[in-house]
C-alpha positions as CSV (number, residue, x, y, z in Angstrom):
1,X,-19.1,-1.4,23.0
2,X,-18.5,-2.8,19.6
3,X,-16.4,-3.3,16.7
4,X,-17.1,-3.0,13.1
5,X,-14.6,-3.6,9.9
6,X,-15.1,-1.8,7.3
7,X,-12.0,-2.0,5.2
8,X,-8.9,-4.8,5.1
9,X,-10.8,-7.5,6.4
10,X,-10.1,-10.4,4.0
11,X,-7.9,-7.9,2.4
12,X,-4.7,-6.3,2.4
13,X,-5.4,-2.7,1.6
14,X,-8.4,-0.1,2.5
15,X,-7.5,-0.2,7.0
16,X,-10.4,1.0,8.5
17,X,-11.9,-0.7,11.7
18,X,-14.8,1.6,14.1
19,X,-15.1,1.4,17.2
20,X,-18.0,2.3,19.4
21,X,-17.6,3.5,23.0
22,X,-20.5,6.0,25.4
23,X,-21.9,7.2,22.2
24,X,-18.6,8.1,20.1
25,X,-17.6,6.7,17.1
26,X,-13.8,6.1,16.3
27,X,-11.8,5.1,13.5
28,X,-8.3,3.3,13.5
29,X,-7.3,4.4,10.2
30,X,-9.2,5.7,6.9
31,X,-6.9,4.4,3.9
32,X,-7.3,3.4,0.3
33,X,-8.5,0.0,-0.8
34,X,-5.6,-0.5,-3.9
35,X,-6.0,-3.4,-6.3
36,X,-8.3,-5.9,-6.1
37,X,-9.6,-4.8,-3.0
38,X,-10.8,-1.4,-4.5
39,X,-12.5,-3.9,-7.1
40,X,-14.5,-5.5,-4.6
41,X,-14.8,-2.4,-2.1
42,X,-14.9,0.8,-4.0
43,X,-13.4,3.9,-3.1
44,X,-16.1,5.5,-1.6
45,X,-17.1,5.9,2.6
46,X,-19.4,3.4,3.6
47,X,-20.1,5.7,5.9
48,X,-21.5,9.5,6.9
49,X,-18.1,11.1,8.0
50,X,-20.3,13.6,9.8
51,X,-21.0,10.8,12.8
52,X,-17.0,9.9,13.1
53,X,-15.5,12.1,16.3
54,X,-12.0,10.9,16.4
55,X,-9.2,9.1,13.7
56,X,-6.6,7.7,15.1
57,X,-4.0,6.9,12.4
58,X,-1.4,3.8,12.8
59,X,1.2,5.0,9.8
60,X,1.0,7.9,7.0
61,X,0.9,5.2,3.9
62,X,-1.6,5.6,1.7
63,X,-3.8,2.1,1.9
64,X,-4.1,3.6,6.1
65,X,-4.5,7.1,5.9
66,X,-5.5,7.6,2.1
67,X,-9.0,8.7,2.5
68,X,-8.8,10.9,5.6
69,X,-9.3,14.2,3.0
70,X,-12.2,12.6,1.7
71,X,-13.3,12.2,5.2
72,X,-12.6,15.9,5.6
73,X,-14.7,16.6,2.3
74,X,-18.1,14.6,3.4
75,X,-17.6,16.4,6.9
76,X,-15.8,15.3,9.2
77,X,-15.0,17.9,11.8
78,X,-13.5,15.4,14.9
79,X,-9.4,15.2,15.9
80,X,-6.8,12.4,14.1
81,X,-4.5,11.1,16.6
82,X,-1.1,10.1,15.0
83,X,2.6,10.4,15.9
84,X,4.3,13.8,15.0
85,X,5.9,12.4,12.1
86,X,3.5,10.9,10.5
87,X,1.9,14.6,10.4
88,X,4.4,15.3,8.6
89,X,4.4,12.3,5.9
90,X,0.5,12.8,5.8
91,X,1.4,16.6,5.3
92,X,3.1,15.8,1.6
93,X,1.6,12.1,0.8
94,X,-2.0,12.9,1.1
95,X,-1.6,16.5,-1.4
96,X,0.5,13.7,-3.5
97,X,-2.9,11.6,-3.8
98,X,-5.3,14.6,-4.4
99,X,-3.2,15.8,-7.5
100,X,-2.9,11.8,-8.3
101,X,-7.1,12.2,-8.2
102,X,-7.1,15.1,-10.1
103,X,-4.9,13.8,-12.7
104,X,-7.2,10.6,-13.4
105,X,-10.0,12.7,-13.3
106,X,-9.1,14.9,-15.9
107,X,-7.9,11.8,-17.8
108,X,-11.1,10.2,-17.4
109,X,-13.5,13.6,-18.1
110,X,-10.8,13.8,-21.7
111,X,-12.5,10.6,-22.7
112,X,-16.1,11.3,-21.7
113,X,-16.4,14.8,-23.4
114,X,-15.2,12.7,-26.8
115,X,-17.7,10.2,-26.0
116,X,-20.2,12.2,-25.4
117,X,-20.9,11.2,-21.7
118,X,-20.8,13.0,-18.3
119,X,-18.0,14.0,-16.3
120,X,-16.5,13.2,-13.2
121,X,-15.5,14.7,-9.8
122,X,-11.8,13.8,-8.4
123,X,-12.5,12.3,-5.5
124,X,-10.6,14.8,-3.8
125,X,-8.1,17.5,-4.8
126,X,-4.8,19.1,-3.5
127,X,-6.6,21.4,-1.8
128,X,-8.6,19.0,0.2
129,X,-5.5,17.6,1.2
130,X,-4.5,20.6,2.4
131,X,-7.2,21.7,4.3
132,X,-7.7,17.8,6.2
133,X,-4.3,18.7,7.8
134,X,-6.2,21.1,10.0
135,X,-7.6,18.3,11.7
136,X,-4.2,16.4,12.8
137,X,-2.7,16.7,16.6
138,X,0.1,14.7,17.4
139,X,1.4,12.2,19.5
140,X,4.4,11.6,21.3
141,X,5.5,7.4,21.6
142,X,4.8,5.9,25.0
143,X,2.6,8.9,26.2
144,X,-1.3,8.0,27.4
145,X,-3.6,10.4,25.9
146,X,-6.8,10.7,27.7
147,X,-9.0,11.8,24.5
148,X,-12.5,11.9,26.1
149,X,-14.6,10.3,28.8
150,X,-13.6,6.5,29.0
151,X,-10.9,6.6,25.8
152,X,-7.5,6.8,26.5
153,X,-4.9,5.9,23.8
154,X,-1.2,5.1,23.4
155,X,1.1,5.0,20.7
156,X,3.8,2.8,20.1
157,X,6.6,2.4,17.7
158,X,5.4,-0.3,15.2
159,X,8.6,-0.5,13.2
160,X,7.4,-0.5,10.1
161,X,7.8,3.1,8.6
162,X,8.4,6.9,9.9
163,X,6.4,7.1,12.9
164,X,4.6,3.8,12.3
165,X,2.5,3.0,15.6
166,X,0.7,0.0,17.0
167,X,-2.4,1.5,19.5
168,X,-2.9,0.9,22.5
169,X,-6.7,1.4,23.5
170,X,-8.3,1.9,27.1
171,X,-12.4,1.8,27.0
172,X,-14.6,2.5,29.6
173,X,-18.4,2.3,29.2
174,X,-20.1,2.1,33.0
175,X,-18.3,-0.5,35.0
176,X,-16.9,-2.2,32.0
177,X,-13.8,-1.6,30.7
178,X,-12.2,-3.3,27.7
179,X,-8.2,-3.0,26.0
180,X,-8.0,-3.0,22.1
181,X,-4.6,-3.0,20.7
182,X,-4.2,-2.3,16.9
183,X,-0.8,-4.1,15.2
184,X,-0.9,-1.5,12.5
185,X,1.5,-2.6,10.0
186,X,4.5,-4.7,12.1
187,X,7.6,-3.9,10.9
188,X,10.3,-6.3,9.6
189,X,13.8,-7.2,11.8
190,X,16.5,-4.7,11.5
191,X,15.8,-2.5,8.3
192,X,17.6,0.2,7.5
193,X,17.4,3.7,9.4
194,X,14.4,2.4,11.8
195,X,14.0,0.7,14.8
196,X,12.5,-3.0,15.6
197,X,8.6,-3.2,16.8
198,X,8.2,-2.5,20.2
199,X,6.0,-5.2,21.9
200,X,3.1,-4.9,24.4
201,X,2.0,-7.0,27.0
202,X,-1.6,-6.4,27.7
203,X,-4.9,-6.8,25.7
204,X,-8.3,-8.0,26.0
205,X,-8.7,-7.7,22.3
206,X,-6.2,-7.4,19.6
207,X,-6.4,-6.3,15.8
208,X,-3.4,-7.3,14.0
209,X,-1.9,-7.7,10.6
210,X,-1.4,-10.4,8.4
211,X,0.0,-9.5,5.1
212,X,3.0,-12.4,4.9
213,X,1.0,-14.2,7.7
214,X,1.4,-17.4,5.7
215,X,5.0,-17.2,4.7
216,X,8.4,-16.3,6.1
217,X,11.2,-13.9,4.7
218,X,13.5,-15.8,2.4
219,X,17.0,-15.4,4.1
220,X,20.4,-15.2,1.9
221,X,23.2,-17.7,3.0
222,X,24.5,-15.1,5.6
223,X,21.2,-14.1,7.7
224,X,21.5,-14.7,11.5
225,X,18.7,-15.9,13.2
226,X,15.4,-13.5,12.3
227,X,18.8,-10.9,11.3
228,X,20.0,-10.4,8.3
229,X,22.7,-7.2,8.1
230,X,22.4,-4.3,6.9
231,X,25.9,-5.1,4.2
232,X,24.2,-8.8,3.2
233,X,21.1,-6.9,2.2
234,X,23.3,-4.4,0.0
235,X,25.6,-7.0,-1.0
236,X,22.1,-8.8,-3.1
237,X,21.3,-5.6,-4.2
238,X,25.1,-5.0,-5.4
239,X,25.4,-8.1,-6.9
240,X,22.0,-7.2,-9.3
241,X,23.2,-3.7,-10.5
242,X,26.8,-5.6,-11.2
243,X,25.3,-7.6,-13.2
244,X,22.8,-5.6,-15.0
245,X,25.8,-2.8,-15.6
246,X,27.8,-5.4,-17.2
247,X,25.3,-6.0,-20.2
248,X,24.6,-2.5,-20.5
249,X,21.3,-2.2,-18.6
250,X,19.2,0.0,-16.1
251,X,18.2,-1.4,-12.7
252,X,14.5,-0.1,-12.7
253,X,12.9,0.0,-8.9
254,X,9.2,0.2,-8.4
255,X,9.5,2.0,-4.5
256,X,7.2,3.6,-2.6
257,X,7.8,7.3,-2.1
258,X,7.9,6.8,1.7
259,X,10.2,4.7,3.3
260,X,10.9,2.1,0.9
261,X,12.8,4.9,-1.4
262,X,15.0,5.9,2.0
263,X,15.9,2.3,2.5
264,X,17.2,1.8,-1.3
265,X,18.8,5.3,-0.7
266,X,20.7,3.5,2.5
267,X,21.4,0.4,1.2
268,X,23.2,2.1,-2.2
269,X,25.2,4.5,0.2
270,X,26.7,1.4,1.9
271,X,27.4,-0.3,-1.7
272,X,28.8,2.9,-2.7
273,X,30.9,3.1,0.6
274,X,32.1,-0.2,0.8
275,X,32.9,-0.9,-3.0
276,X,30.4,-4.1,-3.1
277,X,30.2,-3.5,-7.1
278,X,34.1,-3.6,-7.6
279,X,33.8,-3.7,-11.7
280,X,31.7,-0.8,-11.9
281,X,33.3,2.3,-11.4
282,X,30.0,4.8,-10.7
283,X,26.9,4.5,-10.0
284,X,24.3,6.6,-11.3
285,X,20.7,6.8,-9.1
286,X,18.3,8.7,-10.0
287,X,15.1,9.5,-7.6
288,X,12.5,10.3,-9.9
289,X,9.3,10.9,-7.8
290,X,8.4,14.4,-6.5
291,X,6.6,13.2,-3.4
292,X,9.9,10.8,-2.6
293,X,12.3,14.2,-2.7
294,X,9.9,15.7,-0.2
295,X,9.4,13.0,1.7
296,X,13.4,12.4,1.9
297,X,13.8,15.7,3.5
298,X,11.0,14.3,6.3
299,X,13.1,11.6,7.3
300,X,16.2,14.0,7.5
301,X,14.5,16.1,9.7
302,X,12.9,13.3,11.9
303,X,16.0,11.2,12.9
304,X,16.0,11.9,16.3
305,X,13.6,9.7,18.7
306,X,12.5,7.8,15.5
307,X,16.0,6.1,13.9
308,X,18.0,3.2,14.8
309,X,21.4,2.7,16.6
310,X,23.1,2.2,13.8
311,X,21.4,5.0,11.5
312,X,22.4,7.3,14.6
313,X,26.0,6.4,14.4
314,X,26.4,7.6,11.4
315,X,24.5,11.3,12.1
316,X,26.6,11.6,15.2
317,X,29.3,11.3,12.9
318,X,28.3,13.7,10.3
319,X,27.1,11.6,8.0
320,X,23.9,11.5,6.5
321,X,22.4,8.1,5.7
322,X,20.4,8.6,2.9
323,X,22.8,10.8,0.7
324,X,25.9,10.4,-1.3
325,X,27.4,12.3,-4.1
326,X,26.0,10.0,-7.5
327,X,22.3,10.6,-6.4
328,X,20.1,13.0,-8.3
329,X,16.7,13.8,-7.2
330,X,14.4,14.7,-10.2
331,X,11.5,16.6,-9.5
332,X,10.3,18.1,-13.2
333,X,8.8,16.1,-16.3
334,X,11.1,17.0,-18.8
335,X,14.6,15.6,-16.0
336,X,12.1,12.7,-15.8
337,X,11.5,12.1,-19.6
338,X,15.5,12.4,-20.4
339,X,15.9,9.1,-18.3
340,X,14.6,7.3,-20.8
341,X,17.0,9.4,-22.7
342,X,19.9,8.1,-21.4
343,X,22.7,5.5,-23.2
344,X,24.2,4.9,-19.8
345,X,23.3,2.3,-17.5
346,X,21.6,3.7,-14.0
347,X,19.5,2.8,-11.4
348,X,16.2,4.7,-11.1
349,X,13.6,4.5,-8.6
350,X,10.4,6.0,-8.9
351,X,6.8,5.2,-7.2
352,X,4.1,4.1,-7.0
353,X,5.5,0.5,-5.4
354,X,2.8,-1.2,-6.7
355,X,3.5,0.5,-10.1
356,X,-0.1,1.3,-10.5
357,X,0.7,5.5,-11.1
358,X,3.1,8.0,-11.1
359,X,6.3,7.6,-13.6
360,X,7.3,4.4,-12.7
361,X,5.1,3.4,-15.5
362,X,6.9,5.3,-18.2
363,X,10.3,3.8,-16.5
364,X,8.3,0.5,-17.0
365,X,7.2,1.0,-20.9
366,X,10.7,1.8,-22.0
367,X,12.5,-0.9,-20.1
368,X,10.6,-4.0,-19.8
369,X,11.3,-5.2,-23.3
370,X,15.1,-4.8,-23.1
371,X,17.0,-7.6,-22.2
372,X,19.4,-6.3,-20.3
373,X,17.3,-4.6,-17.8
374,X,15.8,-5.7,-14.1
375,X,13.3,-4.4,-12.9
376,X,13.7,-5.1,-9.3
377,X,10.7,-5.0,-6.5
378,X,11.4,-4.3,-2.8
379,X,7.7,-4.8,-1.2
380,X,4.6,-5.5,-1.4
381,X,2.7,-6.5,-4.0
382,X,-1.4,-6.7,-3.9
383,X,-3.4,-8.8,-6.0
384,X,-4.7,-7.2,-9.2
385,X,-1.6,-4.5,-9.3
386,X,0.4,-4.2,-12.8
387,X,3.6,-5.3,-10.3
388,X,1.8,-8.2,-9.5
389,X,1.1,-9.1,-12.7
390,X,4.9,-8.3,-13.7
391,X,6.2,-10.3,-10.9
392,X,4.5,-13.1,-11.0
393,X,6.1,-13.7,-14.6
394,X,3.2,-12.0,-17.1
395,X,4.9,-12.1,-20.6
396,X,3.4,-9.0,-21.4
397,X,0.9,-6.2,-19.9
398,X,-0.8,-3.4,-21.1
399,X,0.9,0.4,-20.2
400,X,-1.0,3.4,-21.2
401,X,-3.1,0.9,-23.9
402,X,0.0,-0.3,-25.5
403,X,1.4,-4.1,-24.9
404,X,4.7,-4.4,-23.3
405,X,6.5,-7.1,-23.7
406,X,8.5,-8.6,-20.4
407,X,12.0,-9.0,-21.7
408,X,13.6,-7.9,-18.8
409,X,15.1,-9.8,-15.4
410,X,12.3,-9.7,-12.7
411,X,13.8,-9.9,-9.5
412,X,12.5,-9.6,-5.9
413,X,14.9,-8.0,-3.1
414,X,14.6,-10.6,-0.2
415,X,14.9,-9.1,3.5
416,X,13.9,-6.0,2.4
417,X,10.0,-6.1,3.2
418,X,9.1,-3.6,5.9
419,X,6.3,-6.2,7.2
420,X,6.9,-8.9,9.5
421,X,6.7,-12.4,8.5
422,X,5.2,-14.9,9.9
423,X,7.8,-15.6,12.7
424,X,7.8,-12.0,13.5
425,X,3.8,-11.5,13.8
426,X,3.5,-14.9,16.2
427,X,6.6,-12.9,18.1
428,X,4.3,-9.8,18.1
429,X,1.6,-11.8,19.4
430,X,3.0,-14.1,22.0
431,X,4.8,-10.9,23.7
432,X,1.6,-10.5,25.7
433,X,1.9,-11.8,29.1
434,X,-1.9,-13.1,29.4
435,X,-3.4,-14.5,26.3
436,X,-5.9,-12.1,24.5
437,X,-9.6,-12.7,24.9
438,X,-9.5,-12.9,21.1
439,X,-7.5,-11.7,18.3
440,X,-9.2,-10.5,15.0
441,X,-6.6,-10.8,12.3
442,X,-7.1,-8.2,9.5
443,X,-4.7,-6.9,6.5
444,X,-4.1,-10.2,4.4
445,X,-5.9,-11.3,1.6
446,X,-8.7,-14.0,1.0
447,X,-6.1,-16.7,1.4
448,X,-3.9,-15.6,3.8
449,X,-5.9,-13.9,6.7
450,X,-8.6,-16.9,7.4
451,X,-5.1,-19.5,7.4
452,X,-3.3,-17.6,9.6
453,X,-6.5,-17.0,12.5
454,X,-6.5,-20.6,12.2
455,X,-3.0,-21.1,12.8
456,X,-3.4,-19.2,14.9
457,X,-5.6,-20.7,17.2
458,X,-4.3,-24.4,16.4
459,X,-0.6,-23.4,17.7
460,X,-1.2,-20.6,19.7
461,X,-3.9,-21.4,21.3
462,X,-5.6,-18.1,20.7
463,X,-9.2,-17.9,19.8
464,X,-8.4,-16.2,16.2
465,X,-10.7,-15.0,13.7
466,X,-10.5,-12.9,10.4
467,X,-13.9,-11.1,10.0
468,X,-15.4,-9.9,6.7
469,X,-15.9,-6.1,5.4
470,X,-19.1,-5.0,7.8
471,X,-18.6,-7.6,10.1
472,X,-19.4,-6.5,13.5
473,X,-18.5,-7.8,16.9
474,X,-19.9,-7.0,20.8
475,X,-16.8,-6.3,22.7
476,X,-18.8,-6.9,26.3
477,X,-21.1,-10.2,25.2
478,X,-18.3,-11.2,22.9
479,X,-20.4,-12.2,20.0
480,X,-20.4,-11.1,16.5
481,X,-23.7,-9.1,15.5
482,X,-25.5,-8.4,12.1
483,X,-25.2,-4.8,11.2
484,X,-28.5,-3.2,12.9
485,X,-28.5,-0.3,15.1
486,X,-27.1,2.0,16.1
487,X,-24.7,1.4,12.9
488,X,-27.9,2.0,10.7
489,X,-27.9,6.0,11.9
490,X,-24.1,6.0,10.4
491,X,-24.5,4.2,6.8
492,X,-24.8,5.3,3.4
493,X,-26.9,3.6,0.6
494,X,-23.3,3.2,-1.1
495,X,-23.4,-1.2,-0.7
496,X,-26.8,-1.2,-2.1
497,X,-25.6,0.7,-5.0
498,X,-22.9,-1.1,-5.7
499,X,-25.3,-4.1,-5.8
500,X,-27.3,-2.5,-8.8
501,X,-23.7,-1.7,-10.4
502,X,-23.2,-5.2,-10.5
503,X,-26.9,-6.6,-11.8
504,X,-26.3,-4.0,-14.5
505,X,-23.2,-5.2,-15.6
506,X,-24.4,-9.1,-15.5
507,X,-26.9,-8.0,-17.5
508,X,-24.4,-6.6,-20.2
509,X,-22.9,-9.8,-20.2
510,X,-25.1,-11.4,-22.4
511,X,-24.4,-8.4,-25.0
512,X,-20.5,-8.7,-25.0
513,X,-21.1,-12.5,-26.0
514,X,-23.5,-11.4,-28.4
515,X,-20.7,-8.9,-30.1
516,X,-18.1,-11.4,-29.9
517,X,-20.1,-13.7,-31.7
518,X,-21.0,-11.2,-34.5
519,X,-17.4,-10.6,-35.2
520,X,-16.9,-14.2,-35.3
521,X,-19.4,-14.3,-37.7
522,X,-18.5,-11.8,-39.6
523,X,-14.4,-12.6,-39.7
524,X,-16.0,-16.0,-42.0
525,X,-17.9,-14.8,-44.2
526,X,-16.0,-15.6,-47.8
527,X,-17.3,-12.4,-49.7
528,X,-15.6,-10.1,-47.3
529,X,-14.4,-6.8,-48.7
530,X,-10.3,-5.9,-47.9
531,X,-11.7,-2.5,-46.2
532,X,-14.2,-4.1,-44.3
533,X,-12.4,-6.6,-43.2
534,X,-9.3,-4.1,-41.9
535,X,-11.9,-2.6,-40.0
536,X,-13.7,-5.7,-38.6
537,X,-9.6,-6.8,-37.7
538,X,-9.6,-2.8,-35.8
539,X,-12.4,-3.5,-34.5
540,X,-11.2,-7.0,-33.1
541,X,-7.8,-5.7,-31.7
542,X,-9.0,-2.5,-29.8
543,X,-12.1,-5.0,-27.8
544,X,-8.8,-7.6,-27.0
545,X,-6.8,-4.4,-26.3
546,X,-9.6,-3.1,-23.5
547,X,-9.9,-7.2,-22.3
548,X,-6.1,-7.4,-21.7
549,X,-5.8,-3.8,-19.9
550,X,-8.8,-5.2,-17.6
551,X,-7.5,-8.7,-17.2
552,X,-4.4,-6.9,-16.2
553,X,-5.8,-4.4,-14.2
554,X,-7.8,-7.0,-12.0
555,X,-5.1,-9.6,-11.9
556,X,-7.7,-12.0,-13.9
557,X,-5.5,-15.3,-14.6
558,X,-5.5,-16.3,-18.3
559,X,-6.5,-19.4,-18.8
């Protein structure tokens, strides 16, 4: 009976953790490393998909479930175990990111016919999406599924999006038996529409997150306790759109298409309502993002069993949360590309959160260098992600090869974040009545995850430990293992050549200096020619150009 993590480990994004029971392999999760993480990772299974008999899925957000068509592709032909609605998410978000993979491949095969080099294959389409969703059968919350000799599962509501779940895991191998519980991603205290994290009491081994494990929720003046209500969360957003209205500006919001976008769409309904913006007559919102329309009309159709008390108030009065009379949904290019159009101040949000893709980015070229803008971020943002770079103050960065520059107000929407913090994960964790036998702490980042196993275990008094990508661990001897067999019959040559990637590109490294130097060279010698040396200053620009994109890209700090 063992354990084996092969994606967020020392790492925010790319959740995907195997476990190995009487012969069957299971995955909790299949997403998308994002950022950084796909840096160091790659996109690619580590894997053979055909040796993987069941999924079971914790939320439908792309950095968890983001590679289960790719799964499908390579062969997979087991069950994924999720919550109903999070079939549903998956059904819209995962044909979202084929066309996304089609898009950059054709982008990317563009530029290699003109350079003469080979093409390359999406790494999976619309269609693959499609066809995964064979594979899904849902779960109802607080139901034990008995999927196959000695693995039962439960599924309970995590609070973090939609039909979010932490898993509950029963394993029987012989006379042993062994309880895994995966956090998933823990939600954050009284969002809007969804309910707190349920908490569990028993576990032998838990898996949990630790995105903000190292920091807690900044809280605005009139936050009770771990609460902060639902008007005192629109009444900082209201307060940023007043002000950006009054110098004639847009309030630009990076959102992801799922959940995040529903929450904004709440909070502006109760600003709206209430009349928090009391010098600006109307508000204009625009919900540029196909995938967020669609995945709008999910969480309309999902309120019962899934929404809050409040949130259900409002439907049993006829209301709809999400929906009020100054909201446009834009779903074609050309609505999109009149935004940008526009003389009047509105509020647009569009995905990706991260602002890696989609048409956020063209939101982003044409209002970062105006003045009277904000751009204004709501969650998340890994490590090596252009919203990184954006909020952490970059003066400019690099859009579709041309430099921005940051002009605008960068702000950050406090109590908004649909993870825990680190109050509510150590509430998460001390809900169990017995202390866990160990508690591998997964989903935070280099500096984060290793801290917080340590805290951990110095406050809690929980053995805590944040394993590496391939780390394996013995659930019945309770030691961690090199990767030998059986794992070996399940692996593909994809680390080793990722290893020659890299000794190929060290070995370049000596030419770039080489090139730099030449130009050097070249940009001093007194005799130059006005031609040649407007090309030798091309020439300069475009290689500093490529460097900026990729110190951008990667989140490289400037020195």
């Amino acid at each position: 009976m063992f354990i084996t993590f092969f994606g967020a480990a020392q790492q925010v994004t790319g959740s995907c953790t195997l476990v190995e029971v009487n012969g069957k392999y299971l995955l909790v999760d299949c997403g998308l490393p994002q950022g950084n993480d796909e840096k160091e990772s790659g996109i690619d299974l580590p894997f053979d998909a055909h040796a993987i008999d069941y999924v079971f899925l914790t939320h439908a957000h792309i950095d968890h479930s983001g590679r289960i068509p790719l799964l499908v592709k390579e062969g997979f032909e087991g069950k994924i175990f999720c919550t109903s609605a999070t079939v549903d998410l998956c059904e819209i978000m995962l044909a979202d990111s084929g066309h996304i993979h089609e898009m950059e491949a054709e982008w990317k095969n563009r530029k290699a016919v003109r350079a003469g080099k080979k093409g390359v294959e999406a790494l999976y389409t619309v269609e693959d999406a499609k066809d995964s969703m064979r594979f899904f059968s849902p779960c109802d919350y607080e139901t034990v599924c008995e999927i196959d000799e000695g693995i039962k599962v439960r599924f309970n509501d995590a609070g973090h999006l939609l039909g979010s779940s932490s898993i509950e895991m029963w394993l029987s191998e012989g006379k042993d038996h062994r309880k895994l519980v995966f956090s998933g991603d823990i939600g954050n205290f009284d969002q809007p529409l969804i309910k707190d994290p349920d908490y569990i009491d028993v576990a032998d081994f838990v898996v949990m997150e630790s995105t903000y494990g190292n920091r807690v929720h900044k809280k605005t003046e009139n936050a009770v306790g771990n609460s902060i209500p639902t008007k005192v969360r629109a009444q900082e957003l209201a307060d940023i759109i007043e002000r950006t209205f009054k110098r004639g500006g847009n309030v630009i919001i990076p959102a992801f298409a799922v959940g995040r976008t529903q929450e904004m769409l709440y909070l502006l309904r109760v600003i709206i309502e209430k009349k928090l913006c009391p010098t600006v007559h109307e508000i204009p919102v625009f919900v540029d993002s196909p995938l967020s329309v669609k995945a709008t009309h999910v969480f309309a159709g999902n309120l019962f069993g899934y929404m809050d008390e409040e949130t259900m108030e409002l439907v049993n009065k006829g209301i709809n949360p999400i929906l009020f009379p100054s909201l446009v949904t834009i779903t074609d290019v050309e609505g999109s590309k009149a935004l940008n159009r526009r003389k009047e101040s509105c509020v647009i949000i569009s995905s990706s959160g991260m602002c890696e893709a989609g048409r956020i980015k063209h939101h982003l070229k044409h209002n970062l260098w105006r003045s009277e803008c904000t751009v204004l971020f709501s969650g998340y943002q890994a490590g090596g992600t252009l919203g990184r770079s954006i909020l952490e103050g970059a003066r400019h960065v690099t859009i579709f090869g041309e430099q921005i520059d940051v002009r605008c107000e960068v702000k950050e929407l406090h109590g908004i974040s649909g993870h825990a913090d680190q109050k509510g994960l150590v509430k998460w964790l001390t809900s169990f009545k017995k202390e866990p036998r160990r508690a591998f702490i997964v989903h935070g980042d280099k500096d984060v995850a290793p801290w917080f196993a340590s805290y951990v275990s110095r406050t809690l008094g929980i053995k805590a430990y944040a394993p590496k990508v391939l780390e394996r661990f013995d659930l019945l001897k309770e030691e961690t293992l090199p990767l030998a067999e059986p794992m070996e019959e399940i692996m593909l040559p994809y680390f080793r050549e990722l290893n020659e990637a890299l000794a190929e590109l060290k070995k370049q490294e000596a030419d770039l200096l080489a090139v730099v130097q030449r130009l050097e060279n070249a940009g001093k010698e007194k005799t130059l020619e006005e031609k040649r040396a407007q090309r030798l200053t091309n020439a300069i620009n475009r290689l500093a150009s490529d460097l900026e994109y990729l110190k951008i890209k990667w989140g490289v700090d400037a020195d």
